[in-house]
C-alpha positions in Angstrom: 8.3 10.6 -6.4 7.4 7.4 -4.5 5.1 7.8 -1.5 6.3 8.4 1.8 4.0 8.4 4.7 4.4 10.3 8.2 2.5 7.5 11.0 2.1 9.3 13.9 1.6 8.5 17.6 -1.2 10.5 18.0 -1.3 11.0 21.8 2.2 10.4 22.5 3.0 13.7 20.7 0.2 15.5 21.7 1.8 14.6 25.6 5.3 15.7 24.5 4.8 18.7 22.9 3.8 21.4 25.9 1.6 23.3 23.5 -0.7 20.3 22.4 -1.0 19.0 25.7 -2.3 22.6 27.5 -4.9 22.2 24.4 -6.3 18.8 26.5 -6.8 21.0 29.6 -9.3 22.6 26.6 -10.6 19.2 25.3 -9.4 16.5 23.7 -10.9 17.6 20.1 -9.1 21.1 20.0 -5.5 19.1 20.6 -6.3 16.2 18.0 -7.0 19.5 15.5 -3.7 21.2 16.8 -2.0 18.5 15.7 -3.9 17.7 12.2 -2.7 21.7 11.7 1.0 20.7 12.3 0.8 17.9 9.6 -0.9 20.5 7.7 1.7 22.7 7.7 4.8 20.2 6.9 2.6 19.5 3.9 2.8 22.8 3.0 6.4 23.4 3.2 8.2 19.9 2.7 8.4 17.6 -0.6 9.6 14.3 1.6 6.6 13.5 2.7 3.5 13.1 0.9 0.9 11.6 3.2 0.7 11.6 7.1 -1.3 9.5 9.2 -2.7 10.4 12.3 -2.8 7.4 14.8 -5.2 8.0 17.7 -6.3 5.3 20.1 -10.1 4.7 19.3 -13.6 3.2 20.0 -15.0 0.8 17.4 -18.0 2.7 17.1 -16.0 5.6 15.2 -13.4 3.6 13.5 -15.6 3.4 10.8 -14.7 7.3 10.1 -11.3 6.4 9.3 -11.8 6.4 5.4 -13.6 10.0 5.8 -11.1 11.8 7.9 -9.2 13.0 5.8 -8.1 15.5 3.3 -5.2 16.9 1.3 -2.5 14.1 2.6 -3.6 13.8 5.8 -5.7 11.0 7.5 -6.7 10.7 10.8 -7.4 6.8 12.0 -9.0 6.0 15.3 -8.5 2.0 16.0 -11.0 -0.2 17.4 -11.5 -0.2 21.2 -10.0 -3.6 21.8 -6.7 -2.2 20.0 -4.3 0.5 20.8 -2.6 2.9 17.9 0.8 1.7 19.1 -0.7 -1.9 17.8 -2.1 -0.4 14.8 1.0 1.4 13.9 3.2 -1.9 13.7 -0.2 -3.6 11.9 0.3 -0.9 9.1 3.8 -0.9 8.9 3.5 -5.1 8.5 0.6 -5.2 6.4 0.0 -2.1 4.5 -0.1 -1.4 1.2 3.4 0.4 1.1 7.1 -1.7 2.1 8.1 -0.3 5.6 10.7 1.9 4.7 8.4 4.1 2.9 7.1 4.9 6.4 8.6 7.3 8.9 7.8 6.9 12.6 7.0 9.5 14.6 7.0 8.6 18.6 8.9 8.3 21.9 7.2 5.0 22.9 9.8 2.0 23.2 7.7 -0.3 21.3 6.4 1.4 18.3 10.3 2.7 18.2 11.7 -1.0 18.5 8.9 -2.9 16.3 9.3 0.3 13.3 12.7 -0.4 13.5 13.2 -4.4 13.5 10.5 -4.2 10.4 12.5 -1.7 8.6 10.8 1.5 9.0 12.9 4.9 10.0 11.6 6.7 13.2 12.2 9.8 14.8 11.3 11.5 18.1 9.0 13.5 18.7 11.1 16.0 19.6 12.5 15.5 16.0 9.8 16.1 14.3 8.8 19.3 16.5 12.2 20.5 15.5 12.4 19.7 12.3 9.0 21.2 11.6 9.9 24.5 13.4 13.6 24.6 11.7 12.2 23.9 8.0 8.9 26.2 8.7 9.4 28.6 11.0 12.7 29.8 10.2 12.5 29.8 6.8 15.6 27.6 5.9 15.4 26.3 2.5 17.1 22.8 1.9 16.4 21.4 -1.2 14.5 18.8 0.5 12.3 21.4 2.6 10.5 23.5 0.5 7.6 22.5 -2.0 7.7 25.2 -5.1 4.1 24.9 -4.5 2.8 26.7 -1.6 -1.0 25.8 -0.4 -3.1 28.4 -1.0 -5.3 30.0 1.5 -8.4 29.4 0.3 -7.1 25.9 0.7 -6.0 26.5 3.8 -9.9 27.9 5.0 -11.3 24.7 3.4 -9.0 22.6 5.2 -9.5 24.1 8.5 -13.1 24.2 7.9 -13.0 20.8 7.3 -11.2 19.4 10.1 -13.2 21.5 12.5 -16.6 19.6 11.0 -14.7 16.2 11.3 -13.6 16.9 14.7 -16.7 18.7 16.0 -15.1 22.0 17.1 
């Protein structure tokens, strides 16, 4: 199977979807891990995509940690101050290693949406992906594209969490 890649706009879901963004009224840390869970879990349960990258709006003093956030197809990036993951998003799509459509989009901002889609990438909505994720894990629907015979297991699961919670400081 070729790779296909989830980019995410980081804080533009965690402000559409009403249960990330109470987690801000918490702190900023416990919403980023909320939604490193919910890539966690499509992983879990889907076969389309293999990798998703988490796009948050950064400081250059951390985007160093870019190569070490990560685990188990997910990778958190943080951009450089003077750049904003909506720029980073189209820079990967341009430049990256993979040809765009191998990317899927997942934001409500005009100009990811517009520039993903003039340089061949597929987006969706967030509120797309929030369904989507609840309709293929949640209710237990099995398309042939939905399901993974493979199930993580959850000792994997622990380590994971574990590990995010180190990365992310909670």
């Amino acid at each position: 199977m070729s790779k296909r890649i989830m980019l995410i706009d980081a804080y533009n879901v965690i402000h559409q979807i009403p249960e990330l963004q109470k987690l801000l009224d918490v702190s900023l840390e416990r919403a980023r891990h909320a939604l490193l869970q919910r890539c966690s879990l499509w992983l879990q349960h889907r076969r389309d995509i293999t990798d998703f990258w988490v796009v948050f709006d950064g400081k250059t003093e951390f985007a160093h940690q870019n190569a070490h956030v990560q685990t188990s197809g997910i990778r958190a990036i943080f951009t450089n101050t003077n750049q904003t993951a909506d720029e980073k998003i189209i820079e990967i799509i341009r430049y990256g290693s993979y040809t765009p459509a191998q990317y899927t989009v997942v934001s409500n901002d005009n100009f990811v949406i517009n520039n993903s889609k003039s340089l061949g990438s597929k987006v969706i909505s967030v509120q797309e992906f929030q369904q989507d994720a609840r309709r293929k894990t949640v209710s237990g629907s099995q398309d042939k594209d939905s399901v993974d015979e493979k199930s993580i297991s959850q000792k994997d699961v622990k380590d994971i969490n574990n590990w995010l919670s180190q990365e992310l400081g909670l």
